[in-house]
N, C-alpha and C positions, 0 to 999 in steps of 0.2 A: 514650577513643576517639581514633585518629589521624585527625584530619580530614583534614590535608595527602595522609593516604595515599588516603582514600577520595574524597575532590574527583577526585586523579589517575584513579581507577576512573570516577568519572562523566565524567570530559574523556575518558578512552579510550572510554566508550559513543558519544560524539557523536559523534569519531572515527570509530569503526566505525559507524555511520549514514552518514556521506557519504563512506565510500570502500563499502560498500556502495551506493550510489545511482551513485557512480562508476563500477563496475562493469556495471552493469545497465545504462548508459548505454552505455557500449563495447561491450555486448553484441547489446544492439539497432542500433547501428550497424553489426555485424557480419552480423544478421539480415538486415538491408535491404540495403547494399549489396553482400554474397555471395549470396544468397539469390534474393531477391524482386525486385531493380527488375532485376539481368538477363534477368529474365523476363517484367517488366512486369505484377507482381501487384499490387494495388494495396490498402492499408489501410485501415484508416478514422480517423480522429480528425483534427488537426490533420499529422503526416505522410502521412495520405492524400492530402489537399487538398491539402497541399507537393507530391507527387506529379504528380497532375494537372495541377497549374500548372505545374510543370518541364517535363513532358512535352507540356504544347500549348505554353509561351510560352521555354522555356530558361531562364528563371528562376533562381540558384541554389536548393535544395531548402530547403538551411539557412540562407538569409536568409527565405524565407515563412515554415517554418517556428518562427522566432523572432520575426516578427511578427503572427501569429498567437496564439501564447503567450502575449505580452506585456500582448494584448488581455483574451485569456480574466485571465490573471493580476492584472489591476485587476479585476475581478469577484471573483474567489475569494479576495480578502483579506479582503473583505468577513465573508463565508460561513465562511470554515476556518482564517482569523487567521494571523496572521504565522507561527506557528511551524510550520505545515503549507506553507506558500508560500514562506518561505525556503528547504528543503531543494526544492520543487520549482523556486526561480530558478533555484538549484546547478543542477539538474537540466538544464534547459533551456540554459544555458550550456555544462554542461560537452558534451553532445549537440552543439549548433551549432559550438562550434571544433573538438570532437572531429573531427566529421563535414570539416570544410574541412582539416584535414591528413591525414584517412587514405583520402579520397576518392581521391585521385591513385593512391595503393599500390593500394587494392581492386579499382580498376577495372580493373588490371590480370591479378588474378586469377577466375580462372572456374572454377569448382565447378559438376557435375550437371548438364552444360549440357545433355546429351539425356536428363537425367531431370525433368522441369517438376515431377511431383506430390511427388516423394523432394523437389525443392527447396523447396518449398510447407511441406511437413511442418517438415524443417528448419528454415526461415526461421520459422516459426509459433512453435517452442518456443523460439528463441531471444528472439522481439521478446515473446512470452508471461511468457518469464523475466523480462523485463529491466523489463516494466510492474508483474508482480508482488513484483518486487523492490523495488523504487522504491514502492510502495503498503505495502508491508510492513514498510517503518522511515518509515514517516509523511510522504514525499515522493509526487512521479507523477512521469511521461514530458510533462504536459502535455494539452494538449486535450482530446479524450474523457474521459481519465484524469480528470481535474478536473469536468468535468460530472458524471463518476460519483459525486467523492469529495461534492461538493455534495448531490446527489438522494439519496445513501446516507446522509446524515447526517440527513435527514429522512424518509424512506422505505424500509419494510424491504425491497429487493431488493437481489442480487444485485449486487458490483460488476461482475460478468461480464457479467451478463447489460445492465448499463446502459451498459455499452462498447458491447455488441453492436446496440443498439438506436439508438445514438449513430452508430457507425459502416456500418449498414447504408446510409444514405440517402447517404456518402458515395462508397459505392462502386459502388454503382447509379448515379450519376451520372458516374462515371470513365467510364459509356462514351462519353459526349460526346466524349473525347477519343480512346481509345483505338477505338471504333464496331467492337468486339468481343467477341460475347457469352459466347464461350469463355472470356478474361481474364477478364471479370467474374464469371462463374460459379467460377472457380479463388480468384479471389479474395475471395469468399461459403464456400467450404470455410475459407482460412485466416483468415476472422474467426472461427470456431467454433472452431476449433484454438486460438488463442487464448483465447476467453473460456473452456474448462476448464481453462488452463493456469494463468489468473490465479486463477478463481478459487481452484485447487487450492494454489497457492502460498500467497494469502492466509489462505484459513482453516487452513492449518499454521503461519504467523508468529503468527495474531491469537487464536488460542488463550488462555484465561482459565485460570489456576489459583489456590489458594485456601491460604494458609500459616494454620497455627495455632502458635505460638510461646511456647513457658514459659520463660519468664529471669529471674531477679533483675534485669537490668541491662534491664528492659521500658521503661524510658522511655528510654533512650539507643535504644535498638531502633527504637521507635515513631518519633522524631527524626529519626532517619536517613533511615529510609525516606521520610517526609513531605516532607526536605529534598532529597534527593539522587534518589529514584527520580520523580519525586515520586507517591509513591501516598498514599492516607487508609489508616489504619490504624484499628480500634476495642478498645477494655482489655476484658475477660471480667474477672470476679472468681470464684475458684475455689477448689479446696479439694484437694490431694493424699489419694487415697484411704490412700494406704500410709502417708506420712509424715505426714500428720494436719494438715499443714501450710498457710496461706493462699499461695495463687498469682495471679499475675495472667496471664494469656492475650490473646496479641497477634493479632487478629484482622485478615487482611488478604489484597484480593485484587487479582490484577496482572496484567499481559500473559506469555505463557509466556516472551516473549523477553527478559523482565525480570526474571525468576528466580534468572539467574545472579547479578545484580547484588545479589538482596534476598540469598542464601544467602552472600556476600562480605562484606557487610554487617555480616551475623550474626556469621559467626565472624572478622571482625576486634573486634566488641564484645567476645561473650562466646561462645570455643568449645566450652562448655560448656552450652549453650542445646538446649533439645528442639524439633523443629521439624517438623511435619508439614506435608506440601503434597500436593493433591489438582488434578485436572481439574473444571474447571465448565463445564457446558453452555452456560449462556449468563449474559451479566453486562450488564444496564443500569441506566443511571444515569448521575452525574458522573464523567465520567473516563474513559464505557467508551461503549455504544450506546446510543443514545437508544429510549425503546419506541415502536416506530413503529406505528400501524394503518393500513388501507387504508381506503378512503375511504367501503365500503362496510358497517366495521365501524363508524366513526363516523356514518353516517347514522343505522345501527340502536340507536346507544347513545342520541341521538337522540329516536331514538323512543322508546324503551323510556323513557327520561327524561319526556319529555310523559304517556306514560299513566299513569306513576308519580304525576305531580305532581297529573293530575286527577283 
C-alpha cells in the first residue's frame, strides 16, 4: 500500500472542507450585502443581531458579529469538540475580514433595487447555500447555526427547523429598530426560504451508504479506512458460492461524501476487489446520529417500565 500517496488523498479532503466552507462564506457575504441589508431584511442568528445593532448604533456589522460568535464558540467546544469548532473558527474568520474588505466594493453595487421580494428570494438561497454548506463538511456560519448543531446532536429535529425557531425571536425584535412591520414580515418569508434550503442541502451531503467488500488484501482494506477515513469497519466470514472458496467480507458504513475517498482507497490497495455499495435510510450510532427520542416517548418508556416491574 502507498501511504505517502493515500495520506496525500486524505490532506486534499481537509483541503476541500475548508475551501468549501471558504466558499460558502463568500457566499453569504454576497447574500447579505447585494441582497438583503440594501433592503433592510433582516436574519436571524448571530448576523441578524449584528444587523440590528449596526442599524440602531452604526456599529461595524463584523466586529458584533465576531463577538458574538466568539461567545457562543466557548460553549460549543464543549458540546461538538474541537474538530467541529475549529472548521467553524475558519468559518467565522474567514466571514469577518471577508466582509471588511469587500464591504466598500458591494456597497457600491445595487441589484433588484425596485424588486424587494426577487431580492428576498435571492438573498434567501444564497445565505441558505452558504449555511448549508458550511453544515455539510462539519463547520457552521456560527450562531444559530451552532445552537442548532448542539440541540441536533441530542434531539431528533430538524437542523432547519432549529435555525428557524432560533432566529424567529430575533427578528420579531428587529422591529424595535427598524418600527416596520412590513420589513419584519419580509423578513419572516426569508427565514422559511432558508430553512428548506438548509435543510435541502443537508440531507443531500449527510446521506449514509453501506460498502460490502471481498479482497484478499481485507486487512490492508479494513486499515485504511479505519485510519485515513476514519470509519469502523466489521470482517464477514464467507464462502464463494462458485469457487468453493473461504472469503472475508469488509463490512462498512460511511457518509456518502466519503465514498469517493473509501472507493480510492480500494483500488489503490487491491483493483481487483469486489465492492458493492448501497443507500441507507438511516445510521445511528458512533460516528453517525445519536437515537434521539422525544420527551414524550421517554416518559412512556417510563411508564411502561414501572408496570413491567410491578
Amino acid at each position: 500500500m502507498n501511504t505517502g500517496k493515500i495520506t496525500k488523498k486524505f490532506l486534499y479532503r481537509t483541503v476541500h472542507d475548508y475551501f468549501i466552507i471558504t466558499v460558502a462564506m463568500l457566499l453569504g457575504i454576497l447574500g447579505l450585502q447585494l441582497f438583503l441589508l440594501p433592503h433592510q431584511i433582516t436574519m436571524g442568528g448571530t448576523i441578524g443581531i449584528a444587523t440590528v445593532i449596526y442599524w440602531g448604533t452604526g456599529i461595524p456589522l463584523q466586529d458584533i458579529y465576531f463577538a458574538i460568535n466568539a461567545t457562543l464558540l466557548l460553549m460549543a467546544l464543549k458540546v461538538l469538540g474541537w474538530r467541529f469548532c475549529v472548521k467553524t473558527i475558519f468559518a467565522v474568520i474567514i466571514f469577518t475580514f471577508a466582509t471588511s474588505l469587500l464591504e466598500p466594493i458591494l456597497s457600491n453595487i445595487h441589484l433588484l433595487t425596485d424588486q424587494k421580494f426577487m431580492a428576498l428570494i435571492v438573498g434567501a438561497v444564497f445565505m441558505g447555500t452558504s449555511v448549508g454548506l458550511g453544515l455539510s463538511v462539519g463547520g457552521s456560519t456560527g450562531g444559530s447555526d451552532l445552537v442548532a448543531a448542539m440541540v441536533h446532536k441530542y434531539r431528533d429535529m430538524s437542523l432547519g427547523h432549529i435555525i428557524l425557531f432560533c432566529d424567529l425571536a430575533v427578528i420579531t425584535s428587529s422591529y424595535l429598530v427598524l418600527r416596520d412591520w412590513n420589513k419584519v414580515l419580509y423578513s419572516y418569508v426569508l427565514l422559511f426560504v432558508i430553512s428548506f434550503v438548509v435543510d435541502h442541502i443537508v440531507n443531500t451531503f449527510h446521506q449514509s451508504v453501506q460498502f460490502f467488500i471481498i479482497s484478499d488484501k481485507f486487512e490492508q482494506i479494513g486499515e485504511a479506512i479505519n485510519t485515513l477515513i476514519p470509519r469502523g469497519c466489521s470482517t464477514l466470514n464467507g464462502n464463494g458460492f462458485y469457487s468453493k472458496k473461504d472469503i472475508h467480507v469488509i463490512y462498512c458504513i460511511a457518509k456518502k461524501n466519503e465514498s469517493s475517498l473509501i472507493f480510492e482507497l480500494i483500488e489503490e490497495i487491491d483493483p481487483d476487489a469486489f465492492v458493492a455499495q448501497s443507500s441507507v435510510i438511516g445510521v445511528y450510532g458512533q460516528g453517525f446520529d445519536r437515537i434521539k427520542r422525544s420527551r414524550r416517548a421517554k416518559a412512556l418508556f417510563k411508564e411502561k417500565t414501572r408496570q413491567l416491574e410491578a
